[in-house]
C-alpha positions as CSV (number, residue, x, y, z in Angstrom):
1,X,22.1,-17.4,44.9
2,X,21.2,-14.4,42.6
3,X,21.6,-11.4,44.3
4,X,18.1,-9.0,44.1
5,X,19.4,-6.2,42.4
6,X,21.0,-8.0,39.5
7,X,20.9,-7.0,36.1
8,X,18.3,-8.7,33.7
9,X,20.0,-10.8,31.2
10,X,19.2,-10.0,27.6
11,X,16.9,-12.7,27.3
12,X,14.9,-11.5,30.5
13,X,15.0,-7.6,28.5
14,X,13.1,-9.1,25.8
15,X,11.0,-10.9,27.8
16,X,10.0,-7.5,29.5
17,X,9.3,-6.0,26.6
18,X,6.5,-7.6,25.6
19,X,7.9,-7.2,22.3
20,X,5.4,-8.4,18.9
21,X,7.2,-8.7,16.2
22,X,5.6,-9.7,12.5
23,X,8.4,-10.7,10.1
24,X,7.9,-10.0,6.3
25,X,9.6,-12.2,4.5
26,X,10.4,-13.0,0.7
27,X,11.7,-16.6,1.3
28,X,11.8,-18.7,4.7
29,X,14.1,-22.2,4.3
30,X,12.7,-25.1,4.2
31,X,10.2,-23.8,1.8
32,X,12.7,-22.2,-0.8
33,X,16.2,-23.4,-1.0
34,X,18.9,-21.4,1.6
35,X,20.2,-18.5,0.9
36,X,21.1,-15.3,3.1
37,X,17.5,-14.0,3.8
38,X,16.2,-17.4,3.6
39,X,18.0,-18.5,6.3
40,X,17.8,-15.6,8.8
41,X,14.2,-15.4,8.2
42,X,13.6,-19.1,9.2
43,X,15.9,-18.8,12.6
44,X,15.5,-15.4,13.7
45,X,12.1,-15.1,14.7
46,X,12.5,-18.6,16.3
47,X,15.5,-17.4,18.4
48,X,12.8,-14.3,19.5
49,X,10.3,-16.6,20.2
50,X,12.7,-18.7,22.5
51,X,13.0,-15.0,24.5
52,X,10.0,-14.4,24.7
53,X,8.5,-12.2,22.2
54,X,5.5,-13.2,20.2
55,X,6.5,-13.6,16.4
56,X,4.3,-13.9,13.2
57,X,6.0,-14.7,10.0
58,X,4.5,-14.0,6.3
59,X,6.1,-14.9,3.0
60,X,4.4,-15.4,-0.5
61,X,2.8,-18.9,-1.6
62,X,5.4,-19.2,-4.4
63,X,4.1,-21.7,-7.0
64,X,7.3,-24.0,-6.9
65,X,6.7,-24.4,-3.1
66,X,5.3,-28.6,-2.8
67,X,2.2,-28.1,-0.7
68,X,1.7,-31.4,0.4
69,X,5.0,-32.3,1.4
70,X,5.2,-29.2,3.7
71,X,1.8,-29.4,5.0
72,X,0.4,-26.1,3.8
73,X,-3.4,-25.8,4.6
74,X,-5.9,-22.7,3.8
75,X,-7.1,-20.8,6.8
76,X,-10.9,-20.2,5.4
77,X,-11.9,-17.5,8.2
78,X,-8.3,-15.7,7.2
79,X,-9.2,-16.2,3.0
80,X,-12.0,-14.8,1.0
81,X,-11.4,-11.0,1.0
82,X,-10.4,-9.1,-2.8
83,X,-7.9,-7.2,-3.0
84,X,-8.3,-4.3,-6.0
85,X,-4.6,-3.4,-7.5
86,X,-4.6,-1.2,-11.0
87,X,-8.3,-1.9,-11.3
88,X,-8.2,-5.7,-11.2
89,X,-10.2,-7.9,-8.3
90,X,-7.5,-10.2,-7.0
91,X,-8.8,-13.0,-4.2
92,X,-6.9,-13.1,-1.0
93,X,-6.1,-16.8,-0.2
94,X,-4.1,-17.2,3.4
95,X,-2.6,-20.6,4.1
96,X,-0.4,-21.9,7.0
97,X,2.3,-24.6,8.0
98,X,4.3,-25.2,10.6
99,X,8.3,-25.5,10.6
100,X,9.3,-28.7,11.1
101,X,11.3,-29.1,14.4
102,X,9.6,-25.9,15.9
103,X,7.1,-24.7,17.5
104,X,6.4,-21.6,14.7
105,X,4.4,-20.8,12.2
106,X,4.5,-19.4,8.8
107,X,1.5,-17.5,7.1
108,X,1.8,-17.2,3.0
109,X,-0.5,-15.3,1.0
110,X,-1.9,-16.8,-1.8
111,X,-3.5,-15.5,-5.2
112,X,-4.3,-17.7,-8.6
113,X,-2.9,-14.8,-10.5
114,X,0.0,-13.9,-8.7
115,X,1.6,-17.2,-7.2
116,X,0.5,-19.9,-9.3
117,X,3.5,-20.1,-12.1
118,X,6.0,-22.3,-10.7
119,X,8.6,-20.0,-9.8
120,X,9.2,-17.0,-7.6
121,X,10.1,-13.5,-9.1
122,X,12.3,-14.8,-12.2
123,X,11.3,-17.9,-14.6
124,X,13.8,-20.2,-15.2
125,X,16.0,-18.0,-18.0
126,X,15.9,-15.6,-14.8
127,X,13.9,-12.8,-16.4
128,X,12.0,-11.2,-14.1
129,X,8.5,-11.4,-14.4
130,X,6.2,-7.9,-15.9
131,X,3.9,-8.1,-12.9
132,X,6.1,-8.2,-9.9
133,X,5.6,-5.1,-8.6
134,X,1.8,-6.0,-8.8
135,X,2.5,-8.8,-7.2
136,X,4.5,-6.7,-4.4
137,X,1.8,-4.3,-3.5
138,X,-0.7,-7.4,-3.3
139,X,1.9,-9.0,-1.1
140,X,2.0,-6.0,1.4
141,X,-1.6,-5.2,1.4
142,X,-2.1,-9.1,1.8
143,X,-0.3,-9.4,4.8
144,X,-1.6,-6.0,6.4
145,X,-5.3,-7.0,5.9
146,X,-4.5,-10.9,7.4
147,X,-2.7,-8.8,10.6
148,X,-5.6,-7.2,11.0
149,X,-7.8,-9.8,10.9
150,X,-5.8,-11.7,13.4
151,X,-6.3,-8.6,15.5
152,X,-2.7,-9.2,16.6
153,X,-1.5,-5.7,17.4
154,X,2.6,-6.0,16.6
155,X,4.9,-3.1,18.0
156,X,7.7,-4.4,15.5
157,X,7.1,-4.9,11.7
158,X,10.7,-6.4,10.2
159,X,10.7,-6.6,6.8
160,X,13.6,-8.3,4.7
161,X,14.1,-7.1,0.9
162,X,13.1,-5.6,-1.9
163,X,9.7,-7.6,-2.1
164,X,8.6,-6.2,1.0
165,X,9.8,-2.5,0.4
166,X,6.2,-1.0,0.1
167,X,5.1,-2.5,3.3
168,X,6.4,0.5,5.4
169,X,4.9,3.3,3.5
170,X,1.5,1.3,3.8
171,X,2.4,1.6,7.6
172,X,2.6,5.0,7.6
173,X,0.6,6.2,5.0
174,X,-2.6,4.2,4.5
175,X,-2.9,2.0,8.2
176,X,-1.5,4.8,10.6
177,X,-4.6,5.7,12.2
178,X,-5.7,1.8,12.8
179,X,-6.1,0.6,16.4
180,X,-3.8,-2.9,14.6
181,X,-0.9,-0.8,13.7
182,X,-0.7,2.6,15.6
183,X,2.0,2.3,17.9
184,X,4.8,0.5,16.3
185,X,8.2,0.3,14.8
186,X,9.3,-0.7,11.3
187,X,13.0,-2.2,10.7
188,X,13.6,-3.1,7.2
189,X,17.0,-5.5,6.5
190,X,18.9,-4.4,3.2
191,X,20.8,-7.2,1.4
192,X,23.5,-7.6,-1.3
193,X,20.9,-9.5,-3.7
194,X,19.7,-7.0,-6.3
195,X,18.2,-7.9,-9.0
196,X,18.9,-6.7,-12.4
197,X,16.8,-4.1,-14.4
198,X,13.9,-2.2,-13.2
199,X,10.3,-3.4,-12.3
200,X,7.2,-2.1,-14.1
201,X,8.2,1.9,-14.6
202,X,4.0,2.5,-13.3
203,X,4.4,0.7,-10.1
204,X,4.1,4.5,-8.0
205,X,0.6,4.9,-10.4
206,X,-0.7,2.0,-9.1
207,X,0.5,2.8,-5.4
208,X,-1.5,6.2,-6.2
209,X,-5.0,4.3,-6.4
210,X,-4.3,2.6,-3.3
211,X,-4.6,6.1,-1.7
212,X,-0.4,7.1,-1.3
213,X,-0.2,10.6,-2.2
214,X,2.1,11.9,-5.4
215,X,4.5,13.3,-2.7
216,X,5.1,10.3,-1.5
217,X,6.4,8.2,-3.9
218,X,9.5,10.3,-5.3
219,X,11.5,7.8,-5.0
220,X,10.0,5.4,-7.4
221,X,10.5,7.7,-10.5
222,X,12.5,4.4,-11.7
223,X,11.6,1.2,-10.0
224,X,15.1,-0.8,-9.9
225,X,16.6,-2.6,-6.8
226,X,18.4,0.5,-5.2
227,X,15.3,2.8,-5.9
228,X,12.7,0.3,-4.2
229,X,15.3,-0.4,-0.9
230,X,15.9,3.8,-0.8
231,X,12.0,4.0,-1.2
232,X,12.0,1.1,2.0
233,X,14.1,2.8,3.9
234,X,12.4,6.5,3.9
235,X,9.6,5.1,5.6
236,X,11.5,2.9,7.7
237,X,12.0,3.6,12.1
238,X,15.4,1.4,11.8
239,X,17.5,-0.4,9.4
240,X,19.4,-4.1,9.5
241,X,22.7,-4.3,7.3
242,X,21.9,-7.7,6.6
243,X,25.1,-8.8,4.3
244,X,28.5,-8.1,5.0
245,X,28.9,-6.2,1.9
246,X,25.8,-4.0,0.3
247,X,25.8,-1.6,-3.0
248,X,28.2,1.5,-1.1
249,X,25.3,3.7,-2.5
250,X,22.9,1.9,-0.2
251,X,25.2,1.9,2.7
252,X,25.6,5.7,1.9
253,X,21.5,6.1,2.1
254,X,21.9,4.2,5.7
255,X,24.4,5.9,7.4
256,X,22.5,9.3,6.3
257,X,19.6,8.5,7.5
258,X,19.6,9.3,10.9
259,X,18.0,5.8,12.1
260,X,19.0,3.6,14.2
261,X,21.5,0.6,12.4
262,X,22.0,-2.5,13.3
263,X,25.2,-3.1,11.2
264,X,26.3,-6.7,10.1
265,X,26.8,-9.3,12.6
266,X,27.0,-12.5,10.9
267,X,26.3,-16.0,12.1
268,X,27.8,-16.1,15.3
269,X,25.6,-14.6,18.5
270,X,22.9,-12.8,16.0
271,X,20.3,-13.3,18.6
272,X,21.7,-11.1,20.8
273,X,22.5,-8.6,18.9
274,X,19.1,-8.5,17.1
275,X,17.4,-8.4,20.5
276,X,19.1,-5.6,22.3
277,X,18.6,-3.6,18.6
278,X,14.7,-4.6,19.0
279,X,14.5,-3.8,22.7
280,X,16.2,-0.4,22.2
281,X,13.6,0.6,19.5
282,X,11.2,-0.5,21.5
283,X,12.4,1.5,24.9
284,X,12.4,5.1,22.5
């Protein structure tokens, strides 16, 4: 018999908690082949789920992603609201599916001209497309506006990669003062994926109409793969080594931070290590 004053096991912690966490996520296996992020991003908020926190998952609708044979279906009370980036209307579509073999759900946003081409941020010579960082801002703003209209309240945003990074300084910058996403944390996961080159070189000018101040996006003077995770991590409450190995420039920017890190801790026993780094964010 357990006596009454034992310690809570991690999972109970968690469980405590209460924690809400809403993953932002470039790729979620099965939908895109595994890799790294893919694969963390598919088991990870599964394995907080099984503690007890409530998880949300958004990724993009890429266009090579088979919609029947994963069951992807539009949420019509979720779709219908436009989204205005560089001057251009662009329709919100949200749809959801459900992982096979679990009980979780992911939400992808959806737009005719951002995620129809049959690819995701490269075509098949692996040139990167003009519009992505377009196609990253609608992204963010996509998933922020679909939170909110899920009136889910998260106290954890996690957000993996590069085609997340302006998600946090939306956070703290344009949604701070809503009732949705007042009181939170943001961790963002840093990879050893870069791609190659730089994004559109006017991607802080169109973050400028959204409302972001010129002060604020210093950082984005050049828009390549180091620039854009630096720009992620300045806005950032904690950061997730999430390779073993990451540019030593990045992992210079970490450790001078001052944030909490949760370095790299591979495949084996994850779970707990990713819950005691959520539960500590969520204790300060």
């Amino acid at each position: 018999m357990e006596p009454c004053g034992a310690a809570p096991t991690k999972e109970e912690r968690a469980m405590n908690n209460n924690a809400k966490i809403l993953y932002v996520c470039q790729e979620v296996v099965p939908y895109l082949p595994e890799s790294e992020r893919a694969v963390l991003c598919r088991h990870l908020p599964q394995a907080m789920q099984e503690r007890g926190a409530e998880i949300r998952i958004f990724m993009p609708r890429w266009g090579c992603i088979n919609e029947r044979r994963n069951q992807l279906h539009e949420v019509i009370r979720l779709s219908g609201m436009n989204l205005i980036i560089d001057d251009t209307d662009h329709q919100l579509i949200i749809k959801v599916a459900s992982i096979p073999s679990a009980r979780v759900q992911v939400y992808f946003i959806d737009n005719e001209d951002f995620f129809k081409r049959k690819a995701t941020w490269a075509d098949t010579d692996g040139t990167y497309f003009a519009d992505n960082e377009e196609r990253a801002i609608f992204f963010a703003r996509g998933v922020l506006e679909t939170v909110k209209k899920l009136r889910w309240a998260p106290n954890i945003v996690h957000c993996h990669d590069w085609f997340t990074a302006v998600v946090p300084v939306y956070l703290k910058r344009i949604f701070h003062n809503d009732p949705i996403f007042r009181d939170l944390k943001i961790v963002v996961s840093v990879y050893d994926h870069p791609f190659p080159g730089q994004l559109n070189a006017d991607m802080a000018g169109k973050l400028l109409q959204e409302g972001i101040k010129k002060e604020d996006l210093g950082l984005l003077e050049q828009v390549d793969y180091a620039s854009l995770m630096r720009f992620a991590i300045e806005y950032a409450d904690a950061v997730v080594i999430g390779s073993e190995r990451i540019d030593p420039a990045l992992s210079e920017v970490v450790g001078g931070s001052g944030k909490p890190v949760l370095p790299y801790v591979g495949d084996e026993n994850y779970e707990d290590a990713y819950a005691e780094f959520y539960d500590k964010l969520l204790e300060k």
